[in-house]
C-alpha positions, 0 to 999 in steps of 0.5 A: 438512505442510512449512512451506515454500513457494516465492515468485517476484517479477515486478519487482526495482526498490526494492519487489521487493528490499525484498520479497527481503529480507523474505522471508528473514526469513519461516520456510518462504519460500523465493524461488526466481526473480526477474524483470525487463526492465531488466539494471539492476535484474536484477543489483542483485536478483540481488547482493543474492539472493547476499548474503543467501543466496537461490539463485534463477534470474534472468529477463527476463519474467514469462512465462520464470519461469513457465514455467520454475518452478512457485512457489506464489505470486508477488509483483508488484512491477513498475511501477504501469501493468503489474499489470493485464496481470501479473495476467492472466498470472500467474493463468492459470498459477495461483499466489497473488498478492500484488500491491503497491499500487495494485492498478491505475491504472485504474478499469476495469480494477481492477473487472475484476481485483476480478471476475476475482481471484473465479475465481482459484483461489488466495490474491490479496492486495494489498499495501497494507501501511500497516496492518501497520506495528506503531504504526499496528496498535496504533493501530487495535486501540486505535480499534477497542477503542472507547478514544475513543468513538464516533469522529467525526474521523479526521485523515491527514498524511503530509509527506514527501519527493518522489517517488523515481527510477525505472527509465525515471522512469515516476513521473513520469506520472499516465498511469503512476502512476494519479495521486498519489492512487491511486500513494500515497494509495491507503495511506492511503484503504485506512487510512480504511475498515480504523481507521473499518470504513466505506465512504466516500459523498462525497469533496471534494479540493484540490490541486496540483502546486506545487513538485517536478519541475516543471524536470524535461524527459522527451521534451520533457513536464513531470511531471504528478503532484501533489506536495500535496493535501487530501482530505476524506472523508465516511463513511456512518456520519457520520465526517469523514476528511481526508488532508493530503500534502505531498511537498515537507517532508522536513524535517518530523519525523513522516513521518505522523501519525494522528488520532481523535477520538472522545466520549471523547478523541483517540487518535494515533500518529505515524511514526517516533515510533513513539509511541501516544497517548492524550488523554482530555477529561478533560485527565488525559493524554496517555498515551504508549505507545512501539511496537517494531518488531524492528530486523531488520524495521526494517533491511529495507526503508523501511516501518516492518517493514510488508512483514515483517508483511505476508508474514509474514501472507501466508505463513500464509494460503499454509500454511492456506488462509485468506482474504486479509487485505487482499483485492481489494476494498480494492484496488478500493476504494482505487483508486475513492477515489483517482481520486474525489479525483482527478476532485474536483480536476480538476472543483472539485466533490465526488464521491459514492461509492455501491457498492450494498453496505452491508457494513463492511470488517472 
């Protein structure tokens, strides 16, 4: 049986050309249609298809590419607020789907997604990618080889640079977006459940929109997105998590930081360090293990290689028929923690999370 299979991708902006040129990395992945509504990004997607020698068609919907072309799989990259209504056209012609976070910016309509993706006949997969970034991978499987002990603390920070432009600035809208907490802490709530293998119970949050945009005039609306939070998570096997973001510290040396600590000392990784470490109680550390990551993947897109890996996992399951490794679920679930930490804020009260099933998601 050939290797090869052929890929679509319904939204060209940043994401969608970031996902072009993984896919020429990936053996046997061969992008054949590109779709868009905005010219703009069309022909930035279809310039950079020439120069990295993809031969694919170009179209303005979704709807035109597939009824046109047959692919195995499409990739949605398309504005957060229009994957709920890709999902139902793509699924009624059949592919794969790899749908980039967040899976929905809704809770309603990401649980009838979660409800539907179990009639789709084929591979559906949510691209929540952080995982697959080779320090943070390396950090888990060190977690989850029970290195530090029972782990009793486990610590996200990601300090970063504002929100980037966007065709038509729809980033700069919760109504858009699903908030900051589901548009790009959807990441890191997805890392909280895969390094602990539980599932959250109560969520309590802060924060605010204190520094970024707020000059910013779109019809006369001020952005509502927020630009710093703290997030902590209790999990039902009696780990605490906390999410520290704060969009307004580009200058800050590590993008993210990740922390356990376990009975037996604290495991950490940092981005772009790119270093492991290891401090056991004893005080003999740290111990330092240095991550690589292949400097094509590292030249193609801004993920840290995450997208190489991902597809190049997805790519696999499409040739064998597995199952995702990052499924609607977790798409859902990252969705549900998101808007709880949102409601938490908005009420200045904790939110508890029960979702009647007890089964760890690893």
């Amino acid at each position: 049986m050939s290797n090869n299979r052929t890929y679509a991708i319904v939204g060209c902006g940043m994401m969608g050309r970031e996902h072009m040129r993984n896919l020429a990395l990936v053996e046997g992945a061969e992008l054949v249609g590109i779709a868009d509504p905005d010219r703009g990004s069309r022909d930035q997607a279809a310039a950079l298809a020439f120069e990295i020698g993809q031969s694919v068609e170009v179209f303005e919907d979704g709807q035109a590419l597939l009824s046109k072309l047959n692919p195995n799989a499409v990739i949605v990259a398309s504005p957060n607020f229009t994957h709920f209504d890709v999902a139902q056209m793509i699924m009624a012609h059949g592919p794969a789907i790899l749908m980039e976070k967040p899976m929905c910016t809704s809770l309603e309509d990401a649980a009838t997604l979660k409800e539907q993706v179990e009639r789709h006949p084929s591979l559906f997969w949510v691209g929540l990618e952080y995982r697959y970034m080779p320090p943070v991978a390396r950090f888990v499987e060190r977690v989850q080889s029970g290195e530090a002990g029972r782990i009793r603390m486990l610590s996200i920070r990601e300090h970063r640079f504002p929100f980037l432009e966007k065709v038509g600035d729809w980033n700069r809208f919760s109504r858009n977006t699903g908030g900051t907490l589901v548009e790009k802490c959807c990441h890191f709530f997805d890392l909280m459940r895969h390094i602990l293998c539980d599932e959250p119970v109560r969520i309590f949050a802060s924060g605010g929109q204190d520094v970024n945009h707020l000059d910013e005039r779109y019809g006369g609306e001020v952005p509502d997105i927020l630009d710093n939070a703290y997030v902590v998570v209790d999990f039902a096997g009696g780990c605490r998590a906390v999410l520290d973001l704060c969009m307004f510290a580009e200058g800050s040396e590590q993008q993210e930081e990740i922390y356990v600590v376990g009975e037996a000392g604290k495991l950490g990784v940092s981005i772009p360090a790119a270093n492991v470490v290891w401090s056991p109680r004893d005080r003999s550390g740290p111990f330092i293990e240095p991550v690589t990551t292949p400097p094509e993947a590292l030249a193609a897109g801004d993920h840290h290689g995450a997208t190489y890996f991902q597809l190049r996992d997805f790519h696999a399951a499409l040739l064998e028929g597995g199952r995702p490794k990052v499924d609607a679920q977790d798409g859902l679930r990252s969705v549900q923690m998101g808007a709880a930490a949102h409601q938490s804020i908005v009420t200045g009260q904790p939110v508890t999370l029960d979702f009647g099933d007890k089964n760890a998601p690893c």
